[in-house]
C-alpha positions in Angstrom: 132.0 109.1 83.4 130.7 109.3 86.7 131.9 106.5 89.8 130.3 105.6 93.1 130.0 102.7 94.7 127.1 101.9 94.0 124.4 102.5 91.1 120.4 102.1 91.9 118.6 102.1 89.2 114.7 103.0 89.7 113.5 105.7 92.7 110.6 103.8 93.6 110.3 102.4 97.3 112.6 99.9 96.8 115.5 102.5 95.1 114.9 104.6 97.3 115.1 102.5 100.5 118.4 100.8 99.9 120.1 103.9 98.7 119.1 105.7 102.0 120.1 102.4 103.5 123.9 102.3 102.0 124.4 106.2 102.2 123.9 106.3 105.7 126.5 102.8 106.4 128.9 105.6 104.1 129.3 104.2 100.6 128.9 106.1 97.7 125.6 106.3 96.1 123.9 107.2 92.4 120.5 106.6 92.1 119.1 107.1 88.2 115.3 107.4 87.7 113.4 107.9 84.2 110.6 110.3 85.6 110.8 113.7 87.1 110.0 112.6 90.5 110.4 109.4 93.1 107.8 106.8 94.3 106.9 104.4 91.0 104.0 102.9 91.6 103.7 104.7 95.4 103.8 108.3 94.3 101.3 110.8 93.4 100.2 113.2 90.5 98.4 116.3 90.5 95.1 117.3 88.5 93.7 120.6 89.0 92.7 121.0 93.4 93.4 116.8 93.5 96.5 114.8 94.5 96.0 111.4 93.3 97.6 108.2 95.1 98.9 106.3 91.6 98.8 102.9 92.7 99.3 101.9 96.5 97.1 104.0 98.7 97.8 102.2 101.7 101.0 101.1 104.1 102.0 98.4 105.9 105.0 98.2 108.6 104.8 102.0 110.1 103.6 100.7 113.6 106.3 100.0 116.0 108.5 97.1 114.9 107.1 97.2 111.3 109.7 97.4 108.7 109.4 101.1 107.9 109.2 102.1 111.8 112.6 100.1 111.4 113.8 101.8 108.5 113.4 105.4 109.5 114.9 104.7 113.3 117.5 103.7 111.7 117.8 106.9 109.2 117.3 109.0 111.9 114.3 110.4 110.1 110.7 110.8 111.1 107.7 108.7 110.0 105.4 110.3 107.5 102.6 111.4 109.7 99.9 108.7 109.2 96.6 107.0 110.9 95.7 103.1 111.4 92.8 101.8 109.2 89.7 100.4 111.2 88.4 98.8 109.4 91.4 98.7 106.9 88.8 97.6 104.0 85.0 97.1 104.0 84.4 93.7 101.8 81.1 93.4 99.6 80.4 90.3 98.1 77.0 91.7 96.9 75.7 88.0 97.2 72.5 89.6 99.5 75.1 89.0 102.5 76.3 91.7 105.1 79.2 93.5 104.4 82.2 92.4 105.2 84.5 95.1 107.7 87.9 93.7 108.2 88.5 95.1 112.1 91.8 96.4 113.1 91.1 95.0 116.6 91.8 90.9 116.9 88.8 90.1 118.9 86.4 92.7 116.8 87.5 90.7 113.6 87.4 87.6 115.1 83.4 87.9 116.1 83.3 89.4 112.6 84.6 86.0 111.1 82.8 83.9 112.9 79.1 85.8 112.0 80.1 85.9 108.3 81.7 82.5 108.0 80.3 80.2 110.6 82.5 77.0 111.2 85.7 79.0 110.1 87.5 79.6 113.3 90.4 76.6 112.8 90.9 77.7 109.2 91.6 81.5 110.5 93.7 80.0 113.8 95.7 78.6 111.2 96.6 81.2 109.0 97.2 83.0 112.7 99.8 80.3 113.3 101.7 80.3 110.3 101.5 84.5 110.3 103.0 85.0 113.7 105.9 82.5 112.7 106.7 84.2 109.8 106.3 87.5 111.1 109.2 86.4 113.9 111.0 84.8 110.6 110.9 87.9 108.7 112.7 90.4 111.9 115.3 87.8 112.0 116.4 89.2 108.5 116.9 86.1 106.6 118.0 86.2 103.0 116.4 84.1 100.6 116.7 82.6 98.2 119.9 80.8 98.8 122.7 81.9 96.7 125.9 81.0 98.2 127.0 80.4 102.3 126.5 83.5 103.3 122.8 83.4 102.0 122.6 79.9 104.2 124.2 81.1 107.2 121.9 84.6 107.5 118.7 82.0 106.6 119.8 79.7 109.9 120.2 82.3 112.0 116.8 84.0 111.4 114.9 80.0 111.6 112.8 79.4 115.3 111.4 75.9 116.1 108.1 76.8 114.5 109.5 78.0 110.9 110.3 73.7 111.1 106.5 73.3 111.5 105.4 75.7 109.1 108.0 74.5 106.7 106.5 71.5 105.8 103.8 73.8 103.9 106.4 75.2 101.7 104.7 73.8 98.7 101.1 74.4 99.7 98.3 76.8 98.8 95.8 78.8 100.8 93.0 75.9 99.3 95.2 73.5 100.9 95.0 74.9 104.2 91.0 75.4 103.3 90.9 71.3 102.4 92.7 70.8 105.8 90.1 72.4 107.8 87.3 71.1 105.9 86.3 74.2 104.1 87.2 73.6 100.4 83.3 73.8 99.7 82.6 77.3 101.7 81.9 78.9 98.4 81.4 82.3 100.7 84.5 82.0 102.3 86.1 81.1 99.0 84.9 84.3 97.0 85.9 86.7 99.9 89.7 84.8 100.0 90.0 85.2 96.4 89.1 89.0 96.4 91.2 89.7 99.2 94.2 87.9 97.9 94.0 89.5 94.0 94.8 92.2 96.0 98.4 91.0 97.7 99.4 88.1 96.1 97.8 88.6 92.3 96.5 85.1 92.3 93.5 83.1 94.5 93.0 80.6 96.9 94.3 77.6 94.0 97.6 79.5 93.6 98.6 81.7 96.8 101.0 80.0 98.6 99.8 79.1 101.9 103.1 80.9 103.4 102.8 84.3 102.0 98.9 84.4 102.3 98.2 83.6 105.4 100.7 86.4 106.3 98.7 88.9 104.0 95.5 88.2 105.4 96.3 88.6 108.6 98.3 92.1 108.1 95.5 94.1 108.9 95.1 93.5 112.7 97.1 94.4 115.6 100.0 95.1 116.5 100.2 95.3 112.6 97.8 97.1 110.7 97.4 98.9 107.3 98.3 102.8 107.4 96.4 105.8 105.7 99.0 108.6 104.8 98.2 112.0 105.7 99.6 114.6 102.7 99.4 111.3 99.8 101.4 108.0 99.3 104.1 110.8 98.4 104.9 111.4 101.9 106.9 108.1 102.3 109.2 109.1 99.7 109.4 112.9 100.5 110.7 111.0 103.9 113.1 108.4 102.2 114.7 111.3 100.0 115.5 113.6 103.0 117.4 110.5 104.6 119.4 110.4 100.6 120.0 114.5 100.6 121.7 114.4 104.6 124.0 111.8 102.9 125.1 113.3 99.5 123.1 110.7 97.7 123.6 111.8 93.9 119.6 111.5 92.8 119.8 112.1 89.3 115.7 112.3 87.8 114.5 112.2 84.1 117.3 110.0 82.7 116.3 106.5 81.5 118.7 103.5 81.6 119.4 102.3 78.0 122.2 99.8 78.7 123.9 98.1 81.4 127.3 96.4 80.6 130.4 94.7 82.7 133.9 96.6 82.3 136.2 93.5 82.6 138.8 96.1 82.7 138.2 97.9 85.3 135.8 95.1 87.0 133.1 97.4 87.3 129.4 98.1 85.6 128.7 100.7 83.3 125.2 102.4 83.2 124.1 104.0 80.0 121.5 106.6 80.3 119.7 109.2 78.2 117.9 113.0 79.5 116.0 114.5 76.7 119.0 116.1 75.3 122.3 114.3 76.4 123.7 111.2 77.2 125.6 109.7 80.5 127.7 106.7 81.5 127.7 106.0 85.6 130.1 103.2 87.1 130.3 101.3 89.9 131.2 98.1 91.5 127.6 97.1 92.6 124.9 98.0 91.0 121.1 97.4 92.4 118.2 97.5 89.8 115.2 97.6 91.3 112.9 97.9 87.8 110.7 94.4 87.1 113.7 91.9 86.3 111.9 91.1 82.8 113.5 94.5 81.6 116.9 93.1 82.3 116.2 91.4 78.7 116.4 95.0 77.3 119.1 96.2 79.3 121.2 93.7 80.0 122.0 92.6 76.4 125.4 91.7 76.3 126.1 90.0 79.3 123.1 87.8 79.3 124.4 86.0 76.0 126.7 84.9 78.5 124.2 83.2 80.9 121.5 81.6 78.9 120.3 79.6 81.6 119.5 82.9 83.7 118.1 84.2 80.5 116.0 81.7 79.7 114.7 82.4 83.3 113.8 85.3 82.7 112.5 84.9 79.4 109.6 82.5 81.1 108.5 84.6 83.7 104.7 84.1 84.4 103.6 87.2 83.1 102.0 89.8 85.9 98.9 91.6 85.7 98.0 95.2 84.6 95.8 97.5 85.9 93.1 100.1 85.0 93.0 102.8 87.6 89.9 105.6 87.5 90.5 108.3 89.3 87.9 110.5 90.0 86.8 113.6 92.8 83.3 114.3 94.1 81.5 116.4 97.0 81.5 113.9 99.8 77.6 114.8 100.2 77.1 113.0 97.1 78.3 109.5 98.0 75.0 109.0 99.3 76.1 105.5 100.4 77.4 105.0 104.1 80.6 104.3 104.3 82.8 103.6 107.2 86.1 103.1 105.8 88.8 104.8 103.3 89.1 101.9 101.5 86.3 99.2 99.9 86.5 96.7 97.9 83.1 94.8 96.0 82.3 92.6 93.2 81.5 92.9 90.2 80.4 90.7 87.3 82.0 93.2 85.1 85.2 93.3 86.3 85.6 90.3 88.8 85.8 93.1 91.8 87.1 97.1 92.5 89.1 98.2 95.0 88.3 101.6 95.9 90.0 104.0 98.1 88.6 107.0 98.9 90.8 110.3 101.2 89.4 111.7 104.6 88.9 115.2 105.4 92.2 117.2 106.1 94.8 114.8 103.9 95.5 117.3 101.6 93.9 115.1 98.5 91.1 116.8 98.1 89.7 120.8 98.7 87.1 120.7 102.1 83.8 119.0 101.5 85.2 117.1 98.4 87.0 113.9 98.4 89.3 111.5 96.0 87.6 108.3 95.2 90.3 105.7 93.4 89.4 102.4 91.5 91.3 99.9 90.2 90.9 96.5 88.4 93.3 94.1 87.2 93.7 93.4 83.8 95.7 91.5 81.2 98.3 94.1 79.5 98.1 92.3 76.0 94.5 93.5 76.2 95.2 97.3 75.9 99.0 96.9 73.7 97.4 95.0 70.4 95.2 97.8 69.6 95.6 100.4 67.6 94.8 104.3 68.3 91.0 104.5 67.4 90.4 101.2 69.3 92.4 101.8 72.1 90.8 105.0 72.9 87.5 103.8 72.5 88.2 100.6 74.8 89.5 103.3 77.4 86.5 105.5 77.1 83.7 102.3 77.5 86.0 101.3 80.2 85.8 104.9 82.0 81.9 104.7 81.6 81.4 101.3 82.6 83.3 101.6 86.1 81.4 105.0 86.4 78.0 102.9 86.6 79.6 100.3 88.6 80.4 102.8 91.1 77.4 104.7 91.0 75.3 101.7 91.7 77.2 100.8 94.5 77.9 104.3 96.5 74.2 105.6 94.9 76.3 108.5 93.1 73.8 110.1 90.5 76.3 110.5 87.5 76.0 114.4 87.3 77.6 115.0 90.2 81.2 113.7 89.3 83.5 116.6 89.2 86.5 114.9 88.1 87.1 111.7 86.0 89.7 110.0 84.5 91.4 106.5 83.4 94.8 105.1 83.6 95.2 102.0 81.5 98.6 99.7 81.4 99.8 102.1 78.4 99.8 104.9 81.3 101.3 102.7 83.7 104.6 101.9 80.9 105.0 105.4 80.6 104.6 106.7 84.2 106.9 103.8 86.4 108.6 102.3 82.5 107.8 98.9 83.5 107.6 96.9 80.6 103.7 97.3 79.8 102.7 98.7 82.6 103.1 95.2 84.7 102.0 96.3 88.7 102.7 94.3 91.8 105.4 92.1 90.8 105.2 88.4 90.2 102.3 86.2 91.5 103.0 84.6 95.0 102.7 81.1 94.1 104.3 78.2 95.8 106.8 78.1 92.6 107.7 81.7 92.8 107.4 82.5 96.8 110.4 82.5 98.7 113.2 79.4 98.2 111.8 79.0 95.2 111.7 83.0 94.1 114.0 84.9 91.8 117.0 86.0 94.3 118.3 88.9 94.5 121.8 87.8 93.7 122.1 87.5 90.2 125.1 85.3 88.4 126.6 88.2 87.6 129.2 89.9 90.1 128.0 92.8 91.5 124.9 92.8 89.8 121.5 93.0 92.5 117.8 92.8 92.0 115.7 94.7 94.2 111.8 95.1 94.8 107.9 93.2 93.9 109.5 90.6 92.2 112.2 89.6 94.6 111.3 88.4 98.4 109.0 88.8 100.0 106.8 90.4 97.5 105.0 93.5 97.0 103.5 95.9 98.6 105.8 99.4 100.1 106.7 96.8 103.4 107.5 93.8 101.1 110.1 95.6 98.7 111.0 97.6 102.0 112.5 94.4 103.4 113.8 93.3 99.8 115.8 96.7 100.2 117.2 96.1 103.4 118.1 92.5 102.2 120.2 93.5 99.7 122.2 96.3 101.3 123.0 93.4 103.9 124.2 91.4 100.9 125.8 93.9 99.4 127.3 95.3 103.3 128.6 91.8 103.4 130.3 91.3 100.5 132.6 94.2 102.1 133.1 92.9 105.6 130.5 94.8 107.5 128.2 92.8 109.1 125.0 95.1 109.3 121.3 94.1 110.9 118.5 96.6 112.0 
């Protein structure tokens, strides 16, 4: 049996994070991962000269202030090398209107708003509002939801005067703050929120919560901004792990968690994992599992018999979204289409809309002359999991060919000239990150779900911590960033050290 401190179970951004976090305050640190290599859902894989991005191909929080920035001070390790994105994604609505570039610079995206969505300003000065007070919110470190004092106490010292104001939107939706301005009818304004949001939140303008979307949409623009990662999204864990190797962090890869039980003997938790070949037990006295909580119903067996109301909790979970992801490579030459930005996003009466990202000269994703292009659509999981072989491979392959033509339409690519293709379907997804069915970007950020009313990362079980997409504030490598550096303060606190960044 192996002891530490403390137990991390997943190396994705999350894992990762608040191991480096509680290695370098001194404890003791496993961390267990199924696959042969970090980053979940933010790493890479190789196919012949490409590097793909797997899922995120973009950052949030490296600029100055910004949660990673934070993170790595604090590690004493450098920032993956990266650039801003202006524009950090070119909208088409293909409704016969102009494209829509999302500037980097306030004043540029402000003119831009006002051209493509006359009679929007107060709706946008809103969201600009409620942003900047959660953004002064969210570096006040609060923990939520509220579990116990503590919890309270670390939520009052992080409020300001305007988190009152905001506060009484707690329950409302981005169409609510639409209705207020007098814009539920902009049908324009409507489709482009609803894209944009899919995205970040994995639900529209009905369901967002007015909170957590305004602070999404307004992400890209300074002093924030969205990041593209020279070297591949791989970088930002290559940077995370050298923090856990400086402070004899015991990363364990290719060993999947079977079983997690509580030693009322020894008051600990027991971790039951499996390699290929042989078996292993870790304990510790906190343990942080950072894969999708719905898995606890697998792993978790025992002790959840115990709770049935957290259980049952879990059990009703809205179920998240899947996604098909084609990744492909092509000679720049033959996107014949100009375009001005890494990453694009259009719709599409096929698929509701792609997001598409594509690497720049130099990142190392591509050989010289050639370039990555990524796609991805979201899609219902039970759609790929009820079939059987000779269905599901031919639902993969008329998927494949179907967002081949919708990309060739819109970037004029003449279909010979792919030199690369491939599709990753939920099935992939399960077996790459083991989240059950391939589920990506957490729970929808409803008003039900979003922060008081969230899942919190303090479980009724002593000891026992959820981490990452599905816990505050959300998803994204920034949003389970701060979820990581949440619960090491919970867990820093429960020992008598008072920690902040």
């Amino acid at each position: 049996m192996r002891k530490s401190e403390v137990v991390v179970v997943g190396a994705g951004i999350a894992g990762l994070t608040s191991a480096a976090i509680l290695s370098k305050q001194g404890l003791s640190v496993t961390l267990i991962e199924s696959h042969t290599q970090s980053g979940g859902c933010a790493g890479t894989f190789k196919r012949k000269n490409y590097i793909f991005d797997v899922g995120a191909t973009q950052v949030a929080g490296l600029e100055k202030g910004g949660i990673h920035s934070r993170i790595f001070d604090f590690l004493d390790v450098p920032s993956p090398e990266a650039t801003i994105l202006d524009p950090a994604c070119i909208v088409d609505l293909n409704d016969g209107g102009k494209p829509i570039p999302i500037w980097y610079e306030k004043n540029k995206w402000i003119a831009e708003q006002e051209m493509q969505f006359p009679g929007s300003r107060r709706f946008w000065k809103l969201c600009t509002l409620i942003h900047q007070s959660n953004w002064i919110f969210a570096n006040n470190n609060p923990v939520l939801p509220i579990s116990n004092f503590w919890d309270f106490s670390q939520l009052l010292k992080a409020l300001v005067p305007s988190n009152i104001v905001t506060g009484i939107l707690l329950k409302s939706t981005i169409f609510d703050l639409l209705r207020i301005c007098g814009l539920s009818k902009d049908e324009r304004l409507i489709q482009f929120l609803n894209l944009q949001l899919k995205l970040y939140s994995q639900e529209d303008v009905y369901k967002t919560a007015a909170l957590y979307g305004s602070t999404v949409l307004q992400m890209c623009q300074e002093p924030h901004g969205l990041w593209h990662l020279k070297q591949s999204m791989q970088s930002l864990s290559e940077a995370l792990e050298s923090s856990l190797r400086k402070n004899g962090v015991n990363l364990i890869f290719g060993q999947e968690v079977h079983s997690i039980n509580f030693d009322d003997q020894n008051m600990c938790w027991k971790i039951s994992a499996n390699s290929k070949k042989n078996s292993f037990v870790y304990q510790a006295k906190d343990l942080i599992y950072t894969v999708p909580p719905q898995s606890l119903l697998k792993h978790l067996k025992v002790p959840l018999n115990r709770k049935r109301r957290y259980k049952k909790r879990l059990i009703s979970l809205p179920d998240p979204s899947g996604a098909v992801v084609f990744y492909s490579a092509l000679k720049k030459e033959h996107i014949k289409k100009n375009i001005s930005s890494n990453h694009y996003q259009f719709a599409s009466k096929e698929f509701g809309s792609l997001f598409v990202s594509i690497s720049e000269d130099g990142d190392g994703r591509a050989p010289k002359g050639e370039v990555t292009l990524i796609a991805s659509i979201f899609t219902k999981t039970q759609d790929w999991f009820n079939l059987n072989k000779q269905n599901y491979l031919k639902r993969k392959k008329d998927c494949l060919n179907k967002i081949s033509l919708e990309l060739e339409r819109q970037f004029d690519i003449v279909c010979e000239n792919w030199l690369h293709r491939e599709l990753a379907t939920p099935l992939g997804f399960e077996k790459w990150t083991g989240r059950p069915n391939g589920i990506v970007g957490g729970l929808g950020q409803n008003p039900d779900i979003f922060g008081l009313f969230g899942l919190s990362s303090r479980t009724p079980f002593q000891g026992l911590w959820l981490c990452g997409d599905s816990i505050y504030p959300g998803e994204g490598t920034a949003g389970v960033s701060q979820s990581a550096l949440m619960v090491s303060r919970q867990i820093l606190a429960s020992k008598g050290i008072d920690f902040n960044l």
